[in-house]
N, C-alpha and C positions, 0 to 999 in steps of 0.2 A: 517379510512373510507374505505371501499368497494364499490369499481366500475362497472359501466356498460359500452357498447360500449356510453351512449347518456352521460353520466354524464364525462365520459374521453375525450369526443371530446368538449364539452362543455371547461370543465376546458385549453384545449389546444388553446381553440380561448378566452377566456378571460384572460388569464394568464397574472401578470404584477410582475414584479421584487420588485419596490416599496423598496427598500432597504436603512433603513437609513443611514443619513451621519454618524453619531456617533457610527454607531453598532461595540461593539466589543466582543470577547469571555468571556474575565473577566468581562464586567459590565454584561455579561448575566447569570454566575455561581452567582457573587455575588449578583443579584438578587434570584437566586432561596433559598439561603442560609439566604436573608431574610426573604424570604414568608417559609420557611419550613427549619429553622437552624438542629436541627434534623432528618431529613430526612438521608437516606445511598446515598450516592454518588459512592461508590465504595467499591465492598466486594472481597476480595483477599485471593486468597487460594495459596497454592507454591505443590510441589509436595512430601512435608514432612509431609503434612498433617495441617502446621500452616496456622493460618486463622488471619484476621484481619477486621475490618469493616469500612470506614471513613466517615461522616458525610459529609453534603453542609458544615456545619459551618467549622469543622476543613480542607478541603481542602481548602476552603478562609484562613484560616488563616495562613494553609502551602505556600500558594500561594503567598498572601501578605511579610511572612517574609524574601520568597526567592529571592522576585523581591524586597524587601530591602535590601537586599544582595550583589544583584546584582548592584544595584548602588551607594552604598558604595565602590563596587569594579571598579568603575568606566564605567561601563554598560550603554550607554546611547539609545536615542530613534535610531532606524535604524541597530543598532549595531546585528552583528549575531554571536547566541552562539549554539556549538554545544552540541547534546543529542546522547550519546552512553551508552543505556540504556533498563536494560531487562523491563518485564511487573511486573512493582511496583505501588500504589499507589504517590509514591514519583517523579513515571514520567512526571504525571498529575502537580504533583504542581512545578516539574522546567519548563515544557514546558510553562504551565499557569503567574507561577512568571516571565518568561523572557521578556511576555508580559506586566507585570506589570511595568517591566523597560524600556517598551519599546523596548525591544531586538526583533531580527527575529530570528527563531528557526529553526535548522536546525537538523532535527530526522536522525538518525544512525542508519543501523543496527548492532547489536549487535555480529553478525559474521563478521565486517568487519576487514580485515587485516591493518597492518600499512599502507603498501605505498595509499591504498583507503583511509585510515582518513585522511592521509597527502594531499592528492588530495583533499582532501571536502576543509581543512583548507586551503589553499591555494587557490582555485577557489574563497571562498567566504569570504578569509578575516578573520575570527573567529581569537579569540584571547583566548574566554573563551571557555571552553568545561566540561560539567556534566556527567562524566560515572559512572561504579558500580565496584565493588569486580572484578567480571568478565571480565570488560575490560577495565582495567588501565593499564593492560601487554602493551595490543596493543597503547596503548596512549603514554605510555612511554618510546616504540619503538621508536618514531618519534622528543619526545622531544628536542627541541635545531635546530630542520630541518624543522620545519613550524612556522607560526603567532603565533601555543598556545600559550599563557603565565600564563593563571590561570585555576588553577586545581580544580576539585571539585568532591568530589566520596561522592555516597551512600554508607556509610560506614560503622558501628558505632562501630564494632567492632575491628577496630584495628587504629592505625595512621600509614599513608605513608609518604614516605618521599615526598616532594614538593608538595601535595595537600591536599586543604582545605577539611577540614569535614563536610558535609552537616547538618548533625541533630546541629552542633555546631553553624553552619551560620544561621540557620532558629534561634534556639535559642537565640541569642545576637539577630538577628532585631528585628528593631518595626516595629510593622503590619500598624502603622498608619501613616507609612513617604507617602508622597504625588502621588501617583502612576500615571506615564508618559501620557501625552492627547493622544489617539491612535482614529483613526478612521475608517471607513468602507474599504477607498483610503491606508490605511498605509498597505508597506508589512508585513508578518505574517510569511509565512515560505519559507524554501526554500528545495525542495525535488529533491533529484539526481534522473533522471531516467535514464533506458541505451538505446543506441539508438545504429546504425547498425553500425558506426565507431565510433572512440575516445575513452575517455571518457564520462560518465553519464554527463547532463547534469545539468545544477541547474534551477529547472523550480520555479517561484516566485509567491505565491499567497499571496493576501490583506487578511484583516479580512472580505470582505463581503466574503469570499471563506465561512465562517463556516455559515452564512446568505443563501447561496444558499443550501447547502448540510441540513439543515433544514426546507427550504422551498421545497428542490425536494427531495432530498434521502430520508432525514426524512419522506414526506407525502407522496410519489410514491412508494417507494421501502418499506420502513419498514412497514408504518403504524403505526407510534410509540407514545409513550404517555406521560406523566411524569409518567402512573401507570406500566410502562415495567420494566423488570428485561431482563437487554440485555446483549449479550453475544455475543462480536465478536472476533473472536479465533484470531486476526491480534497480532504484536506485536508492540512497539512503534517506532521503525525506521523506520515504512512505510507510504507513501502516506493515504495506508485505515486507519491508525490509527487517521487521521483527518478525515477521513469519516466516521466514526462508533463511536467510544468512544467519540471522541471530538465533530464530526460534528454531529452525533446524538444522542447520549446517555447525555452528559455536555449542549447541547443548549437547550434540549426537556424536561431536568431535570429527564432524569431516572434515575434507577439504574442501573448501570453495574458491570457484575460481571465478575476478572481477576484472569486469572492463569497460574502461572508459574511452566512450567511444559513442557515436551515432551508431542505428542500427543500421546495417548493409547485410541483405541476408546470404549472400556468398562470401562474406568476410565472418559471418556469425556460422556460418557451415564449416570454413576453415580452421575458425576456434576451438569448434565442437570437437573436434578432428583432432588438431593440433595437442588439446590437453587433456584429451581422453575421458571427458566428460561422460559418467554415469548417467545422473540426472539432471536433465535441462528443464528449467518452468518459464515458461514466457507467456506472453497474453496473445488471445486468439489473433488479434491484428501482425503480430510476426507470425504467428504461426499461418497464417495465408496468404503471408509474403513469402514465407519458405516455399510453399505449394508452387508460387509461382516461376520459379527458379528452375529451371529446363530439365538439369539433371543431377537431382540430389545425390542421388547414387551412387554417383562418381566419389562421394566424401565417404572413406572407412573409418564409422563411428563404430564408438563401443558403449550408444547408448544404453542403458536397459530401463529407464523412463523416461515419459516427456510427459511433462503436466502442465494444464492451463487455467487459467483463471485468469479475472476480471469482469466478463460478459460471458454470454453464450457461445459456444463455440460450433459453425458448423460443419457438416458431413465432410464437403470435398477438401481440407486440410489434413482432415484424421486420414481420410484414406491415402492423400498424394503422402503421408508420413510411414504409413504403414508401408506402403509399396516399394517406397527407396530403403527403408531402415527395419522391417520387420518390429516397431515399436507404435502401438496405438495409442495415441496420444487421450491422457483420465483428465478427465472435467473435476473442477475443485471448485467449490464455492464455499464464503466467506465474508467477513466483512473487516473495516478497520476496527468495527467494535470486539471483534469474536475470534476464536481460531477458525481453524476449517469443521465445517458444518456438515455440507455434503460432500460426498466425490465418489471418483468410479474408483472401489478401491483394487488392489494389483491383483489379477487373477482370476479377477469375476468378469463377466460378459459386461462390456460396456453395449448401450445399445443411443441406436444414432438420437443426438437431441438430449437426451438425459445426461442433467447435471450430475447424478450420479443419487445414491444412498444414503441418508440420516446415520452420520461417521457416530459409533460408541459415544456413551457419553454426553455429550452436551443436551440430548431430547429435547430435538427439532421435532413439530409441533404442526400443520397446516391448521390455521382458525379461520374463522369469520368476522365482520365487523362487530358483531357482540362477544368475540373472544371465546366459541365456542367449537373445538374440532369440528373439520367439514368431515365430510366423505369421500373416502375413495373416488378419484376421479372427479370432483371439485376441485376447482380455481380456490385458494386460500391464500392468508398471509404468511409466509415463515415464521415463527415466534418460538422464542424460549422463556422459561421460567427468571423472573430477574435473579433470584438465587446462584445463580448457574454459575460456575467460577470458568465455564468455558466462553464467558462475554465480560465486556469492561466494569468497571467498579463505579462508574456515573461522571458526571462531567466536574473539572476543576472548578472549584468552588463555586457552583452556580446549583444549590439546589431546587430552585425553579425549574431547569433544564431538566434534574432528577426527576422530579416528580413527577412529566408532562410523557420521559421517557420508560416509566417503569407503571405508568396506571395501570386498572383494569386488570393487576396481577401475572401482565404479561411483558417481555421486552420485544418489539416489533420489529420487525427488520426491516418493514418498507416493500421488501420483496417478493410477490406472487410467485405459486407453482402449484401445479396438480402432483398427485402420485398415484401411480399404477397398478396395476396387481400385486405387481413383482416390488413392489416397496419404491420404487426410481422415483424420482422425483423431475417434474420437469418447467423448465423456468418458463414463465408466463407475462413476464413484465414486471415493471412497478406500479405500488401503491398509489405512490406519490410523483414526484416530478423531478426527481434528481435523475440526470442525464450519465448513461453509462460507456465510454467511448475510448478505446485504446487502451483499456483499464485503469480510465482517469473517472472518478469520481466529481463530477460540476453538478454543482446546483445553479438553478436557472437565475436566482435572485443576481448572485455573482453578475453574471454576464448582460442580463437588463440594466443591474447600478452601474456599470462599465457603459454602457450604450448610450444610457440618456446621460451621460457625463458631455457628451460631446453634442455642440448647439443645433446641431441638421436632425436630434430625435427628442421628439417629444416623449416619445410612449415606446414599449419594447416587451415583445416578452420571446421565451427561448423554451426551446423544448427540443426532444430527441429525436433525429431524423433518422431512417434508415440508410445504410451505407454498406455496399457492398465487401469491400475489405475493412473498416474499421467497428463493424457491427452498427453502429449509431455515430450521428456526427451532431454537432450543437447546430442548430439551424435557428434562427433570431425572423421574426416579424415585427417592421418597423415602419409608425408610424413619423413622418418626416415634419419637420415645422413647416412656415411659410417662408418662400423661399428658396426651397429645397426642391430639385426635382431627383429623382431616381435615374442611377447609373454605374455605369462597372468602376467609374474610376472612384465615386463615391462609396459604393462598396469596400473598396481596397481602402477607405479612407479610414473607414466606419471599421474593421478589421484592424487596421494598424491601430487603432486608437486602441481598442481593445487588451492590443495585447502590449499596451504601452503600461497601462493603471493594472491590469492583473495578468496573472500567470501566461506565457501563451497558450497553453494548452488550452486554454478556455474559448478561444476565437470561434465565431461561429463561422461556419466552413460556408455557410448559403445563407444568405438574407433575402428576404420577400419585401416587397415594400408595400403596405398594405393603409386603406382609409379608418378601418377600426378595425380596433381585437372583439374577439368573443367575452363578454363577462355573466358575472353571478348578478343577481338585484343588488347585492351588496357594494357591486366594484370591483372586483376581486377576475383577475381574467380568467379566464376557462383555459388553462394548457391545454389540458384534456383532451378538448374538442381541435384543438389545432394539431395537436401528437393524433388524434386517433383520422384524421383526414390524410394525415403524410403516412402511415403505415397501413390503413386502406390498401388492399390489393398485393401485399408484399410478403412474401415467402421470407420467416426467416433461419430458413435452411440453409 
């Protein structure tokens, strides 16, 4: 549907949740798979050029065999299994079967290191865990030192030692063993996110989570249909991969199309191309890769959206996209706690810089540090009501976490922005000190405990530098021992280390080598002040 200023304000004063008690993800695949068994559910391509196609019917029945599986393996309702797992076809139907047994899923990324798997398994319990060829190394790091105890790899071509084989276990169940009562109220997943100290935290959402992101993302942000062929470049260890694939590609009954692969943005042009992709969502850092690419033009798409999320997205992308493809690329914001919050929704005037519009529903908020709405044209925080069933239900058994996240009668988002006359909304920065970059979500603590692991840093702290194509990049100021002097090859030392103990994404891309940090009387460093001397002077347009 396409909007107007009177049909969007309309829809935000009648809006009503209306969410069934019984709604869950699997009874809503296996409906689509009766009305239309043959239909493509997911068309898979890898970067070897092998393709694959899977039907509604055979993902139901991948689904069914493995949530059979799983409770032969003694899998029961509440229980949480983890997914450390690339973009397959066969993601869909362990995350989907765990729900069949009733399990809570807890998506991985695929770059994570052992002592991070060891940390998910541990915070939340997990005994079972589904990974691939590619990350059974890092699993088998840990073995014998956290809850795992059953193994399961996408595998088929070889046997491991200590774990089951996936194609083996879908094959022995029966797709017709009695699948777990689950309802709207029951949790669903559990998604790490990083925040400004600690460890990631484990944020908990119900099955109405994929009911909202249907009802909002789905109809605000995408525009989407069962007739899309959608394509969202996410991969399955993140938050978006329940907002896109799951939340709206699997509830809306389209097609989506996955691939595994690095990105190369004349081979992601070719894709576009090749499978007739509707709706493409990528993060602003492809989409300024594409800009770069001489002549888009040349590829005859049949897009009719492109949407972005992760960070701010600026001007000269929307336009190099508009110019080759007649498609202006909508700003969507969000969080791993929320559906989609803001965006430019289809038909209305996007205007350059704006996140976009406060989407139906959820009643986004700008406050102040007393939790009181600013004004128009005030810097504020995003905030919604903790009520809201358009954000998480609190974190995995940690109600300390709850409390700290739901004071003051508000849920925070961490994230800055003013709004306009015209209602837009536009991002301003963060709160806090969580670093936003390639639409990866790091917290600074991460990459300082990574840093002073290694004996050449005494002291470290990390904060968000400006970057012309990745919007922000980690950038670390380090104090060195004695010893130590400052150098490129030390750099690349201090970098590799990094990204040996945590994810790589986390590496800082520029290190300073510095005699002190900035601090509080307390001790406590001042980010702040070293974030707001690197963004000093910088456009981020």
């Amino acid at each position: 549907m396409r909007y107007d200023k009177v049909l969007y304000e309309n829809e935000r004063k009648t809006f009503r949740w209306e969410i069934p008690a019984d709604y869950n993800i699997v009874d809503v695949v296996e409906g689509h798979a009766r009305r239309h068994p043959d239909k493509t559910s997911v068309i898979w391509e890898d970067a070897s050029g092998a393709e694959r196609a899977v039907s509604y019917a055979e993902m139901v029945d991948g689904m069914r065999r493995f949530g059979s599986a799983l409770i032969r393996l003694g899998v029961r309702k509440g229980d949480p299994v983890m997914h450390v797992l690339p973009r397959l076809p066969e993601a869909h139907m362990a995350q989907l079967g765990t729900f069949v047994a009733g399990g809570v899923a807890i998506p991985c990324s695929e770059m994570l290191k052992p002592k991070e798997i060891a940390y998910r398994a541990e915070a939340s319990g997990a005994a079972v865990i589904v990974a691939d060829a590619s990350t059974v190394d890092a699993v088998d790091a840990v073995r014998g030192s956290c809850p795992l105890r059953t193994f399961i790899v996408i595998d088929s071509a070889a046997d491991r030692d200590g774990w089951l084989r996936f194609d083996r276990l879908v094959a022995d169940a029966d797709p017709s063993v009695k699948k777990a009562k689950i309802g709207a109220d029951d949790p669903m997943t559990i998604n790490f996110t990083s925040g400004t100290t600690g460890n990631p935290k484990p944020v908990v959402h119900k099955h109405r989570w994929m009911f909202c992101h249907n009802r909002v993302t789905g109809r605000y942000w995408y525009d989407a249909s069962g007739d899309d062929v959608i394509w969202a470049t996410t991969a399955p260890g993140w938050a978006k991969w329940y907002w896109s694939p799951i939340g709206v590609s699997l509830t809306t009954g389209a097609i989506q199309f996955m691939y595994n692969g690095r990105f190369d943005a004349e081979q992601y042009l070719r894709l576009l191309e090749k499978h007739r992709i509707t709706k493409l969502c990528a993060t602003p850092t492809e989409y300024r890769l594409f800009a770069q690419v001489a002549d888009m033009a040349k590829h005859r798409l049949v897009l009719k959206d492109a949407l972005s999320a992760g960070e701010p997205l600026n001007v000269e992308p929307i336009e190099a996209f508009k110019r080759a493809f007649g498609v202006t690329i909508r700003d969507g914001y969000g969080q791993t706690e929320s559906v989609c919050l803001v965006c430019n929704l289809p038909g209305m005037p996007v205007k350059p810089g704006a996140m976009g519009l406060p989407t139906p529903g959820p009643g986004v908020v700008l406050i102040d540090e007393t939790g009181q709405p600013v004004s128009q044209g005030e810097i504020g925080e995003i905030a919604l009501r903790p009520d809201n069933p358009a954000i998480f239900d609190g974190y995995w058994k940690a109600p300390e976490l709850d409390r700290e996240a739901f004071s003051g009668g508000w849920y925070r988002t961490g994230d800055l922005a003013r709004m306009d006359e015209d209602g837009y909304l536009f991002f301003e920065g963060r709160a806090d000190d969580v670093i936003l970059t390639s639409g990866y979500r790091i917290g600074p603590f991460e990459v300082e405990d990574a840093l002073v692991g290694h004996p050449a840093v005494v002291e470290a702290a990390a904060i968000a530098a400006p970057h012309r194509e990745r919007g922000e990049i980690v950038k670390a100021f380090v104090i060195l021992a004695k010893g130590y002097r400052p150098s490129d090859a030390l750099t690349k030392e201090l970098q590799d280390h990094v990204k040996s103990v945590t994810a790589p994404y986390k590496y800082p891309r520029a290190i300073d080598y510095v005699a002190e940090l900035p601090k509080t009387t307390s001790g406590k460093i001042r980010r702040a002040e070293l974030k707001r001397k690197e963004w000093e002077g910088w456009d981020r347009r």
